[in-house]
N, C-alpha and C positions, 0 to 999 in steps of 0.2 A: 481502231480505238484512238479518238484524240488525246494531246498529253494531260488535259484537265483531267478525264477520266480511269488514267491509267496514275496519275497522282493521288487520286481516292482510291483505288485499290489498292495500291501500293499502303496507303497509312491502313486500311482495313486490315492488312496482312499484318503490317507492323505490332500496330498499337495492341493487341491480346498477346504478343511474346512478351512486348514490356511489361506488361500489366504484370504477368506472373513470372517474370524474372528476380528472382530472390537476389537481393544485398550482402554484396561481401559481406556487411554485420550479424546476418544470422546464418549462425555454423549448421548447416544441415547433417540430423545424425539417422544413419540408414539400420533400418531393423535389425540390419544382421550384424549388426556392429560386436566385437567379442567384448566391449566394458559402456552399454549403452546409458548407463548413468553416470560415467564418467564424462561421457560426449554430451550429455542432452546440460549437463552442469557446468561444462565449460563455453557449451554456447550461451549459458542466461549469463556465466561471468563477463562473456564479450560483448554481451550488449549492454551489461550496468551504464557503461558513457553514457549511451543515449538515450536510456532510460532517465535519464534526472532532467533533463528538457523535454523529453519526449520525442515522438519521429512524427513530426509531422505527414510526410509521405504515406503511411500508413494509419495517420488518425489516433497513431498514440500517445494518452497523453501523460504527461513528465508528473514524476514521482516530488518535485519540490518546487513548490512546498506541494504537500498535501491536506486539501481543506479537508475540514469536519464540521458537522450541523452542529447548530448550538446544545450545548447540554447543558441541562436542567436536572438543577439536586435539590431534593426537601427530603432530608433523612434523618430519623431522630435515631441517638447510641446515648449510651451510659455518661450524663455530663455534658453531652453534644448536642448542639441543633445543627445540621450546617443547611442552608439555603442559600443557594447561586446561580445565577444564570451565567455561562461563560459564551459568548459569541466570540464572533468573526476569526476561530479557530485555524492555525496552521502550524504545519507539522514538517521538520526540517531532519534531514538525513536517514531518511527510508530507504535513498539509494545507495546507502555505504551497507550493504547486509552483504550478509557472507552464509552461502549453504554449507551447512554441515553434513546433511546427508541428503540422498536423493535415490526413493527405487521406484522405477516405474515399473507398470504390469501390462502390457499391451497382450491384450487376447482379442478374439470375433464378439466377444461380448463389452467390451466396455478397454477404457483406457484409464487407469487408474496411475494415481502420481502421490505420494507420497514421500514427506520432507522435511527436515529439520533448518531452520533460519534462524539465524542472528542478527541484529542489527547493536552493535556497540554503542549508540545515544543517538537518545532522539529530541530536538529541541523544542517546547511545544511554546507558540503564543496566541494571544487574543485579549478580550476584552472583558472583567468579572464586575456582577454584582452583584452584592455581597449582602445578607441579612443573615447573621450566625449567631451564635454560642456554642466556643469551644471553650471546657472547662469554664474559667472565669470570667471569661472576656466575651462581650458583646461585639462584635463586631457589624458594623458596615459601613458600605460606601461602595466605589467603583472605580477602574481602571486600569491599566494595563497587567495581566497575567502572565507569566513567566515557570514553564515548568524545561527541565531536566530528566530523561529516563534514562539509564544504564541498563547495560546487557537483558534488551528487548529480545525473547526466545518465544519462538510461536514452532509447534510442530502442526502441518497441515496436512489436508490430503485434497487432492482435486481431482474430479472425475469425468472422462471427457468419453464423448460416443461420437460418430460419423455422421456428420449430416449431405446428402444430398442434394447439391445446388448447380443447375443448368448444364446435368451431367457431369458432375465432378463430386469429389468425394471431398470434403474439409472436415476438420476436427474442432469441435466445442466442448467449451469447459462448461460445469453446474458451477454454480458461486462455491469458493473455496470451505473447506470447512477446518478452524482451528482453535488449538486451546494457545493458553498467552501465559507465562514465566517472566516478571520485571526483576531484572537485579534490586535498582535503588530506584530511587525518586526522591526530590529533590522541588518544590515550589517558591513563586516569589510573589508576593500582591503591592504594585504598586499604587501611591497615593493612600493606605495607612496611615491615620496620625500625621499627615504629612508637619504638623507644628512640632512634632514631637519623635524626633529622629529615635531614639532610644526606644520609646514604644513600639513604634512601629517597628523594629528590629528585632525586641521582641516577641510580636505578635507572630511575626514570621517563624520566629522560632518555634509557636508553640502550637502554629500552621504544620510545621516541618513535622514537630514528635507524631503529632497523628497524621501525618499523612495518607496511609491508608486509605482512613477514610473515604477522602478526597478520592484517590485517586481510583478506590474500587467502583467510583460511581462513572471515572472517566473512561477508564478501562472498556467497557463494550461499546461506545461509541466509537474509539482510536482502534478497536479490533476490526469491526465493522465497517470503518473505512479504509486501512490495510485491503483485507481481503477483498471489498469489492475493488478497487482498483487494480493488483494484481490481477484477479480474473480479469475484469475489462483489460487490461494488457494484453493477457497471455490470449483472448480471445479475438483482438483486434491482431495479433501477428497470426495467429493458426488459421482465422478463416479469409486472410488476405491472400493465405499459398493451398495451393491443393495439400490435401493428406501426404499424398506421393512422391510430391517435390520436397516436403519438409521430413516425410521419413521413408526414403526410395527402398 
């Protein structure tokens, strides 16, 4: 065998151990582990770092910002019109969450995950425009949007089954399924009145008492983009390692 060709078996040989050589960054926790939701919750704590940029090496991608599709309100309440188009959406500090709880179920039947998260504030911005009636005020115009969440609580559950791929065993998640608990909220709309500093402030104000409103309409868009991203994470690391390797 000349060296050319014993240099291409050599990377033949190589390149599949890299390929599935796991990253000091993800803590692998073994079945028989005696506090297996302690282990599998201190490995997603270890990866938050590189979760906020993403890993590229693995195709994941980073939690900040996190866009959202434009959403669109036309909802008439008591006293209210509100109608807005809010675009080019992004969401800042999804990777400061902190689990509260965590029980996984691993049977022959199914992989169930089940879990309580926090996120202490999430920054949202983009771009409104605005044709309302709250209360007294007419409002419109357009530009820059500015929202605030406190103590963002979602409990979820994800459900993952074995998939079979070129004789290996990997694990995939369904799209996450969760309900959403917001502490506060908190809006800002700039370019209001911009002649008229005092109205504009406000107007914010009177944005702010009904917030609500607002933000029930935004609420399943920012839930809807959470969850599929998480699942696209947790699916981009589970089916890059075998089953085996990630719970031996």
């Amino acid at each position: 065998m000349d060296d050319l060709n014993k240099f291409v078996l050599a990377v033949l040989l190589v390149v599949p151990v890299a390929h599935c050589a796991i990253p000091s960054y993800i803590k692998v926790c073994p079945r028989s582990h005696q506090n297996l939701s302690a282990c599998i919750t201190n490995s997603i704590e270890a990866l938050k770092p590189y979760l906020a940029k993403g890993i590229p090496k693995l195709d994941v991608p980073g939690l900040e910002p996190l866009d959202l599709e434009t959403i669109v309100i036309d909802s008439l309440g008591s006293g209210t019109r509100l109608a807005t188009n809010i675009s080019n959406l992004e969401v800042y500090g999804a990777s400061d969450f902190t689990i509260l709880k965590l029980t996984p179920t691993m049977t022959k039947k199914g992989y169930n995950f089940r879990f309580q998260v926090n996120v202490p504030r999430l920054r949202v911005s983009g771009m409104y425009e605005l044709d309302s009636r709250i209360l007294f005020l007419d409002l419109k115009g357009q530009g820059p949007f500015h929202a605030n969440i406190s103590d963002y609580h979602f409990e979820c559950i994800m459900k993952g089954h074995q998939v079979r791929r070129e004789e290996r065993n990997y694990l995939e998640f369904e799209d996450m399924k969760c309900t959403l608990v917001v502490g506060g909220v908190s809006v800002r709309l700039e370019n209001l009145f911009e002649s008229n500093p005092t109205l504009a402030k406000a107007t914010n104000d009177v944005i702010n008492d009904n917030v609500q409103v607002l933000f029930d309409e935004i609420k399943p868009g920012l839930l809807k983009a959470l969850t599929r991203r998480f699942t696209e994470i947790a699916n981009k690391i589970t089916l890059a390692f075998t089953y085996e390797e990630l719970f031996p």
